[in-house]
VEXMI-384218 format. One line per field, with one value per residue: residue number from 1; x, y, z of N, C-alpha, C in turn; residue in three letters. Coordinates in steps of 0.2 Angstrom, whole numbers, plus 5000, padded with zeros to 4 digits. Atoms other than C-alpha are relative to their C-alpha. Layout:
BEGIN
resi: c(NUM,...)
nx: c(X,...)
ny: c(Y,...)
nz: c(Z,...)
cax: c(X,...)
cay: c(Y,...)
caz: c(Z,...)
cx: c(X,...)
cy: c(Y,...)
cz: c(Z,...)
resn: c(ALA,...)
//
This chain:
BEGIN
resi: c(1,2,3,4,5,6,7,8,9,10,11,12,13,14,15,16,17,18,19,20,21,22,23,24,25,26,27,28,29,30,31,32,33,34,35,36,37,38,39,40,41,42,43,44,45,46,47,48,49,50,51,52,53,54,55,56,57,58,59,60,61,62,63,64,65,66,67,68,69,70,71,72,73,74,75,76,77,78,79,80,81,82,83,84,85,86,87,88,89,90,91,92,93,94,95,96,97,98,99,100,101,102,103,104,105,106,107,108,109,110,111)
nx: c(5004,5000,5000,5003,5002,5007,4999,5005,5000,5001,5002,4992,4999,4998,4995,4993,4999,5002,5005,5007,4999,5006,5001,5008,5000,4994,4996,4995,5008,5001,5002,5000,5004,5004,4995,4999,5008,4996,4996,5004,5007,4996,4997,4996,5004,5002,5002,5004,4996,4995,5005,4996,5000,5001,4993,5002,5003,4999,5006,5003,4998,4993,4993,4995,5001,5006,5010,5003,5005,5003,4997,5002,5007,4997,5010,5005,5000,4996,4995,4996,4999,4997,5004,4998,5004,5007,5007,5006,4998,4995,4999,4997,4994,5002,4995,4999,5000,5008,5005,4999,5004,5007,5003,4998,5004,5007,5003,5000,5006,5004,5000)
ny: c(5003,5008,5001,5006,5003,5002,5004,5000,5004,4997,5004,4998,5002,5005,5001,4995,5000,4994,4999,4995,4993,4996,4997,4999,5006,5000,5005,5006,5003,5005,5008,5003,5000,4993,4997,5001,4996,4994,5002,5001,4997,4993,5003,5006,5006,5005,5006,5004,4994,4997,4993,5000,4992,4997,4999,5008,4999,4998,4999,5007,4998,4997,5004,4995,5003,5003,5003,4999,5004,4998,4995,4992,5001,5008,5002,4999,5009,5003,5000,4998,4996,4994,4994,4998,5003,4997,5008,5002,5006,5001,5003,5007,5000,5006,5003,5007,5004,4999,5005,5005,4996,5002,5005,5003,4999,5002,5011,5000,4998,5005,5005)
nz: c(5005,5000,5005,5000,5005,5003,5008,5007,5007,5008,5004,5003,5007,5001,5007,5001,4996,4998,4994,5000,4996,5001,4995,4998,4998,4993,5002,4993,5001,4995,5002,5005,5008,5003,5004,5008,5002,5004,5008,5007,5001,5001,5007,5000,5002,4997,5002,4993,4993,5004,5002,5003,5000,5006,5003,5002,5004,5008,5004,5003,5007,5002,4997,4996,4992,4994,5003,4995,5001,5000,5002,4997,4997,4996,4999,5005,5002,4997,5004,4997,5007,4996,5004,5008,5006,4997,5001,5005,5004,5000,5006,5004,5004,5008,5001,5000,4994,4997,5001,4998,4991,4999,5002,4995,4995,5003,4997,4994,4999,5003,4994)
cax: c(5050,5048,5051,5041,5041,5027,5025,5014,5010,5017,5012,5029,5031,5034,5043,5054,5052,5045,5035,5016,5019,5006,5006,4987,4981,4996,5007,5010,4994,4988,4981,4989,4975,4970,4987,4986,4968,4974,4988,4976,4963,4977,4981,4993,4989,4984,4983,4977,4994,5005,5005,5015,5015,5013,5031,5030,5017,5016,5002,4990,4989,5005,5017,5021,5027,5019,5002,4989,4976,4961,4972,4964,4947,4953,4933,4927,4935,4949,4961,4978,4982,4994,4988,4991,4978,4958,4947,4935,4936,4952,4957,4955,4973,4971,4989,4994,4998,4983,4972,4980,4979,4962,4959,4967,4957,4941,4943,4950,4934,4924,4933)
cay: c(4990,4970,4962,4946,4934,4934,4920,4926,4918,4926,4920,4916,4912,4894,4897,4912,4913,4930,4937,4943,4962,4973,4990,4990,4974,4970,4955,4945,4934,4925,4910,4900,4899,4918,4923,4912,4918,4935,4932,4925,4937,4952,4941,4927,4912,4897,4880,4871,4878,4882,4900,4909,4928,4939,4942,4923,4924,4927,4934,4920,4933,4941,4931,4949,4946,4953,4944,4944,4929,4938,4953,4974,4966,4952,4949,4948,4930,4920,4924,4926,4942,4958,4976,4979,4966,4968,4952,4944,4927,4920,4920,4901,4898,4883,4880,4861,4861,4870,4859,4844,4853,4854,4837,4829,4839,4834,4814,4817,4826,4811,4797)
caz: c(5697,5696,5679,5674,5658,5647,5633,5618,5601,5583,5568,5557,5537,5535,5517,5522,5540,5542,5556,5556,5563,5561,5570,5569,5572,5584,5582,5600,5602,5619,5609,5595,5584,5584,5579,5564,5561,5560,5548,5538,5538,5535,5518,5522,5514,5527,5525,5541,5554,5540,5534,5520,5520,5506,5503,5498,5487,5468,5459,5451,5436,5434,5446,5454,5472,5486,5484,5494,5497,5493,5484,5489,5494,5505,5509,5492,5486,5488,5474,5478,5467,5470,5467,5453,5445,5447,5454,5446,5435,5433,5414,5407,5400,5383,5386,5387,5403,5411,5402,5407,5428,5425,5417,5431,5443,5435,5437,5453,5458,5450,5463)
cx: c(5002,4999,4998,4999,4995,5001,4994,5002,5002,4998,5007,4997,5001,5003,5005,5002,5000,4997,4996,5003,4995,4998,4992,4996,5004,5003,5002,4992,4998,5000,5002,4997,4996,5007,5000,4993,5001,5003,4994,4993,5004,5005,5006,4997,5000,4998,5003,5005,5006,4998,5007,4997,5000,5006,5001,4997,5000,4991,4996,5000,5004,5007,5004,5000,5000,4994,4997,4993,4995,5001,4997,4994,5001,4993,4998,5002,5006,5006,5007,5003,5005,4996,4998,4993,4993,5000,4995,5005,5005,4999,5000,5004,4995,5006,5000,5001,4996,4995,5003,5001,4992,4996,5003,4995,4992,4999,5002,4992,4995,5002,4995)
cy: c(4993,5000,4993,4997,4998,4997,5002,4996,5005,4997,5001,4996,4992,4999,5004,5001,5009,5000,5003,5006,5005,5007,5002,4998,4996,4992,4994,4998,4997,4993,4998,5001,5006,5001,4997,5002,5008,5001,5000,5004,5007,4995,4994,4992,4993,4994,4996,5005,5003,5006,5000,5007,5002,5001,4993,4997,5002,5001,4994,5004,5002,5000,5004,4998,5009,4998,4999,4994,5007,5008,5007,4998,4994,4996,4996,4992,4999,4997,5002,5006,5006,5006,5002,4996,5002,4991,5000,4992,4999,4998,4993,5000,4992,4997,4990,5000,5003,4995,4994,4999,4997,4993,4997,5001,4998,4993,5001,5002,4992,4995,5001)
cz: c(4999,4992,5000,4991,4998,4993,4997,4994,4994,4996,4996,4994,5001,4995,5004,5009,5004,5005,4997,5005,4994,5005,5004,5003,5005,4998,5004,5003,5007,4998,4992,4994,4999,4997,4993,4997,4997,4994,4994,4998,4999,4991,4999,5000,5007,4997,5007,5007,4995,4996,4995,4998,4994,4997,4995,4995,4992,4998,4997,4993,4996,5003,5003,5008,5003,4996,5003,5000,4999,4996,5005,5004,5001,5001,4993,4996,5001,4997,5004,4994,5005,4999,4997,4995,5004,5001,4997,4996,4998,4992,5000,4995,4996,5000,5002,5006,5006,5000,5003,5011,5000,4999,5004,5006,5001,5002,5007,5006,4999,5005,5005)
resn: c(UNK,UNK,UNK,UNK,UNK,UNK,UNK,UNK,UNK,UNK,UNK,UNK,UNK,UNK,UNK,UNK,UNK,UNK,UNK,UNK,UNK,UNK,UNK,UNK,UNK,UNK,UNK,UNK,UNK,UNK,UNK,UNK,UNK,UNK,UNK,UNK,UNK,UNK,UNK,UNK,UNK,UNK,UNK,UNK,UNK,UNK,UNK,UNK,UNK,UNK,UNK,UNK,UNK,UNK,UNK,UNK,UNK,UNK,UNK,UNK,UNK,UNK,UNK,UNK,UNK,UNK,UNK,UNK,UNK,UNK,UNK,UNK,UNK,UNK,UNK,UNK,UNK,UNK,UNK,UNK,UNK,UNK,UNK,UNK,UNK,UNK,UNK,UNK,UNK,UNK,UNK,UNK,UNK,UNK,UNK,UNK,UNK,UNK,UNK,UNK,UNK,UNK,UNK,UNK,UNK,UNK,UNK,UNK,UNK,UNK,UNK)
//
């Protein structure tokens, strides 16, 4: 029997440095940008080639970790949530430092 090296792509954490492994979906990828495609379509948040696994993640409503872009209905929108909470509209906090989030993100928007 002859033995030959083969280079596949994983997708890996860029906070903690986890691996995508996936029994289902499979985890050792021909091309770059399917592996992180993946990832992120099994709930690891992306942003452009940086990823950040769910372990990583903190809820948006209850700051429980795992969290999952998209939460139980990864399809349905594009909340990061854990199990535990339902989707749907994200409470509007009144606190001081929300409003002043959003009133930055406001005139930003207007440039």
């Amino acid at each position: 029997m002859s033995v030959i090296p083969v280079t596949f792509q994983q997708a890996k954490c860029d906070t903690c440095g986890g691996l995508y492994d996936d029994p289902d979906n499979g985890s050792a990828f021909e091309d770059r940008s399917y592996a992180l495609e993946v990832a992120a379509d099994c709930g690891w948040l992306r942003d452009g080639d940086r990823l950040t696994c769910p372990s990583c993640l903190r809820c948006a409503r209850c700051a429980a970790s795992p969290a999952w872009v998209g939460g139980e209905q990864l399809a349905s929108h594009g909340q990061i949530l854990c199990e535990s909470c339902d989707p749907g509209p994200v409470p509007v906090c009144d606190c001081g430092i929300c409003t002043a989030i959003r009133s930055a993100r406001t005139q930003e928007d207007r440039l």
